[in-house]
N, C-alpha and C positions, 0 to 999 in steps of 0.2 A: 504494500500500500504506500509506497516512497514514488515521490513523482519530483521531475527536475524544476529548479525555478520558484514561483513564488508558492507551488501545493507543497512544498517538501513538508515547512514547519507543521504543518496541517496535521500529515499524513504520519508523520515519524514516529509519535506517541501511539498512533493506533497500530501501526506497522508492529513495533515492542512488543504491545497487549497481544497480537496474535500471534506472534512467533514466541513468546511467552507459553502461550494458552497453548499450542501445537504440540511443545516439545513435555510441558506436562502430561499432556494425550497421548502421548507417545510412549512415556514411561507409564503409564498408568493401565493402557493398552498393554504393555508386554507384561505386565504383573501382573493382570487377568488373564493373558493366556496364560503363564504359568499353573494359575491357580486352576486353571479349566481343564489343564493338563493332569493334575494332581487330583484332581474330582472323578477324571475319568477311568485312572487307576484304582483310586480308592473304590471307586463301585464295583469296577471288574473284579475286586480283591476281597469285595464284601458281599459278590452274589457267587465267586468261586467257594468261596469260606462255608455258606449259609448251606450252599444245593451240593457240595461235594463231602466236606470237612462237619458239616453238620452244626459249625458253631460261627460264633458271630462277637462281634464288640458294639459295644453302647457309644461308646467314646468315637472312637472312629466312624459310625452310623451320623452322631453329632458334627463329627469335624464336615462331613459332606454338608451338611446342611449350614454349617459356617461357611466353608468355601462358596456353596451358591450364595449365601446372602451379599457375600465378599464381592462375586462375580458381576453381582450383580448391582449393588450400593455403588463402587467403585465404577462403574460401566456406562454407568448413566450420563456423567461429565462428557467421557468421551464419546459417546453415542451422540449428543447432542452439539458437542464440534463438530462432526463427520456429518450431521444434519439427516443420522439414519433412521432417527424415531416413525411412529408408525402416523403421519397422518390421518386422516379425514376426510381427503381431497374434494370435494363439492364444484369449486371455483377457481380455488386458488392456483392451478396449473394453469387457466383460460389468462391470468392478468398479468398485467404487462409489468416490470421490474417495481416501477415505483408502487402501483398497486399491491404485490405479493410483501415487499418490505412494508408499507403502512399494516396488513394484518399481522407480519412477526410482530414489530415494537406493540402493538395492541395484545397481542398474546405475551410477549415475555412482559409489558409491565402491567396490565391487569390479571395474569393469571401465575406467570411461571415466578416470577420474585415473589409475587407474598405467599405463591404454596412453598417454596425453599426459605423462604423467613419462619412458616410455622416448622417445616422438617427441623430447622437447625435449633430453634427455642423447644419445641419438644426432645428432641433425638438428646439432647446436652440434658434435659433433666432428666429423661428414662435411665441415661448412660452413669448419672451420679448416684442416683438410686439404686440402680446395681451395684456399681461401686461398694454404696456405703451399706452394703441389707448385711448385716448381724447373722452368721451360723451359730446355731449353739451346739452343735456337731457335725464336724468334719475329720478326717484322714490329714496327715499333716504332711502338705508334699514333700518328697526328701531323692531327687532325681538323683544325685551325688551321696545316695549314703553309703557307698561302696568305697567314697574316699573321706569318710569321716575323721579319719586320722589324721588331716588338714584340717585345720581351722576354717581357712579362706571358703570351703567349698559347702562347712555347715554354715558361714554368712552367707553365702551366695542361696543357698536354700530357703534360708531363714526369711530373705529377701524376694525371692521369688514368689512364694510362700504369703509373706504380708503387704506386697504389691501387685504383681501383675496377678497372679491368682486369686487375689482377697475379693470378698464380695460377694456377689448371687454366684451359684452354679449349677448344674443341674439334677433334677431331682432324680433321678434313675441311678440306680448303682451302678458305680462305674464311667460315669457321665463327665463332661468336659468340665472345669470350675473358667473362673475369670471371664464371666460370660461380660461383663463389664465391656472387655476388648471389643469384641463384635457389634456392641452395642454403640460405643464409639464410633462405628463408622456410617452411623446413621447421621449423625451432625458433621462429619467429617465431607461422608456425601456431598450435605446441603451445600455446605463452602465451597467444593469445588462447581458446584450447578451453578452457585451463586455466580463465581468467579467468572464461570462459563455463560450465563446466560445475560451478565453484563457487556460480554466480547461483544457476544451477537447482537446484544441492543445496538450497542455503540454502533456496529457494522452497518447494523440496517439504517438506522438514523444517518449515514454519512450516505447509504443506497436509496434513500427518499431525497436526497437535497440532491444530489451528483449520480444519478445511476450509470452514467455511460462510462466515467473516471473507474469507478469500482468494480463494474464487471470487467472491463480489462488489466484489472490490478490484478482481481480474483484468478483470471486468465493465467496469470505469470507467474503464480506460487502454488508449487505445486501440493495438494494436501493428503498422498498415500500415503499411509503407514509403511 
């Protein structure tokens, strides 16, 4: 979005926000494949286990359903740079540049900001409430008691243990703890949508004043993963 001459200053800040916005997409993209990689295994491992081996894990049953939420919380940001979400289409393919840009900014500032203002003021008090919910019995994690005869590694437990584990966890025996984590990334989400769905504002508002300028900028950067 960098044009020669007097559009430079214009163009330069927004040029930043998207190449910004891209290169987080990008990373955020290959940590959902990952994670979809890792999901695909786990089921293969958990319907070999169940129909050959005759048993099964709670814990791991639970991680799959962490990893899709993951897939999916995390997936939204970048579905929504790629502009891959699932329309509606009525009209909107019939009108002409400045037309399709006045109903985005109409949709991301009447609809898509204040639903990601409520995700992220909920999501942040659901996430501290798990955090802080009181067991009054639990197993006391101890991943490293094989090297208990180190100090360092009963802190490192002890730590593990009253941080990233502390909090709600799941009521099945056997089940994941630090449900808190996954719950995190429901406000976590929102911020990035936020982050993302101000690009797109910004974009569109510059494709209602200037559409000819921006569809050929759009033209010049390329946006494959």
């Amino acid at each position: 979005l960098t044009h020669k001459g007097s559009d430079q200053p214009r163009y330069s800040l927004i040029a930043l926000l998207e190449n910004a916005a891209h290169q987080i997409s990008r990373i955020i993209w290959l940590i959902c494949a990952l994670a979809l990689l890792l999901l695909i295994l786990l089921t293969t491992e958990q319907v070999l286990a169940r129909y050959f081996f005759k048993s099964s894990s709670i814990g791991l049953q639970e991680l799959e359903w962490h990893l899709f939420g993951f897939i999916f919380l995390m997936g939204a940001a970048t579905t929504l740079e790629q502009d891959k979400h699932v329309r509606v289409d009525i009209l909107y393919s019939r009108l002409k540049p400045r037309g399709k840009s006045l109903i985005n900014i109409i949709g991301n500032t009447f609809f898509l900001l204040p639903t990601v203002g409520v995700i992220i003021y909920f999501g942040i008090e659901d996430a501290m409430q798990a955090r802080e919910f009181v067991h009054t019995e639990i197993e006391q994690f101890s991943f490293f008691s094989n090297l208990y005869q180190f100090q360092v590694f009963i802190s490192l437990d002890e730590w593990i243990d009253h941080t990233l584990l502390a909090g709600e966890s799941s009521p099945d025996p056997g089940g994941l703890r630090g449900r808190w984590l996954i719950k995190a990334l429901i406000p976590l989400s929102g911020i990035l949508l936020l982050f993302q769905s101000l690009r797109l504002l910004t974009h569109q508002i510059l494709i209602f004043l200037d559409p000819a300028k921006i569809q050929k900028s759009d033209q010049e950067v390329p946006r494959d993963f």
